[in-house]
N, C-alpha and C positions, 0 to 999 in steps of 0.2 A: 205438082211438087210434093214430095212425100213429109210426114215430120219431120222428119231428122232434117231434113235440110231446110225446111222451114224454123224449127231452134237454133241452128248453127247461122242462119242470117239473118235473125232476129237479134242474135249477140253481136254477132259481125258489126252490125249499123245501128245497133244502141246497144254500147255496153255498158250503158248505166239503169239499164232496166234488168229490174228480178227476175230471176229463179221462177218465183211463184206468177209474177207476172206473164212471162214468159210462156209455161206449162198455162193460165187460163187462156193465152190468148191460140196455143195450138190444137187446148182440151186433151190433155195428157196432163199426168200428174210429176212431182217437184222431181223426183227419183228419179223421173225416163229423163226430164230434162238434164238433172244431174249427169247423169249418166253418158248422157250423149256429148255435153260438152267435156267433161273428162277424157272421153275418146277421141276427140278432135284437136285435145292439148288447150281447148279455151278455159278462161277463166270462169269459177264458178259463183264467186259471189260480186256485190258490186264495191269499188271504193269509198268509202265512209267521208261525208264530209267535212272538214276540217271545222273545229271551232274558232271565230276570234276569240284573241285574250280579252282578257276582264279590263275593263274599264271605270275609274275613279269615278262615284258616285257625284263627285261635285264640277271636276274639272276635266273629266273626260281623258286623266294618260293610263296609258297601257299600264295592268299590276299585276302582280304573280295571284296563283290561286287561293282562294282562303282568306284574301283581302276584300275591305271594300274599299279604302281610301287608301292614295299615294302616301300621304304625311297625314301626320299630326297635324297639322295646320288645317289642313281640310276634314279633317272629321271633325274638330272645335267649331269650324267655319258652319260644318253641317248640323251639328247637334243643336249647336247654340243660335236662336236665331235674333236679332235685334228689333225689339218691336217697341211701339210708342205706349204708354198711360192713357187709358181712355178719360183721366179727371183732369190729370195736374199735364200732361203731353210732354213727361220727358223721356227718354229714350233709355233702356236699358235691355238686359240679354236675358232670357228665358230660354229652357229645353223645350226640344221640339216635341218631345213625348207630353211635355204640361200641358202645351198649347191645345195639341190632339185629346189630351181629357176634355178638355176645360169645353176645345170643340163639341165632343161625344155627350156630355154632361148638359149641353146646351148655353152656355154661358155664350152670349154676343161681344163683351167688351174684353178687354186685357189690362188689369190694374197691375200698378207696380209695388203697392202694401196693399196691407189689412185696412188700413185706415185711408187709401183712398179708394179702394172699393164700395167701404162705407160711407163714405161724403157721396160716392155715384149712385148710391141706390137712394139716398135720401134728394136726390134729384130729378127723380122719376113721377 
């Protein structure tokens, strides 16, 4: 079987394989492939696979581009996360960027003031 009809049914039965593929697997170059399937009316490049849409960082619905979150609700829900006092244990909301210093920074606990960070350390 000659090249040529080895690139035309190489496309034939997978047309989702390259150009460039194609030419390494006959050892011809992208051109003659080019070329040949041009002449035979095939297609020359492959179809591009489609992307999914973006999806809601917190709650997972489909959003147009440029976004990360469907609503407001859920980017507050995301930023802000509700964590306990490591002295006094009542519950209140911190950003998520603080937490990640405070992680970075090396700090173990989560105070909710000044003054009960201080009572924590004097507890050590």
């Amino acid at each position: 079987m000659g090249k040529k009809q080895e690139i035309i049914r190489l496309r034939q039965y997978n047309p989702l394989m390259t150009g460039a593929t194609i030419a390494r697997k006959v050892e011809v170059c992208k051109q003659y492939v080019s070329k040949v399937l041009k002449a035979e009316g095939l297609t020359t490049s492959v179809p591009r696979p489609r992307k999914l849409p973006r999806q809601c960082d917190l709650c997972g619905y489909a959003i147009p581009k440029r976004q990360r979150f469907c609503s407001s609700e859920c980017r507050e829900t995301y930023l802000y996360l509700l964590v306990t006092c490591a002295f006094c244990h009542t519950s209140f909301t911190r950003r998520r960027s603080d937490i990640a210093l405070g992680h970075r920074r090396g700090y173990n606990a989560i105070y909710c003031s000044r003054i009960c960070f201080n009572k924590g350390q004097k507890d050590r």
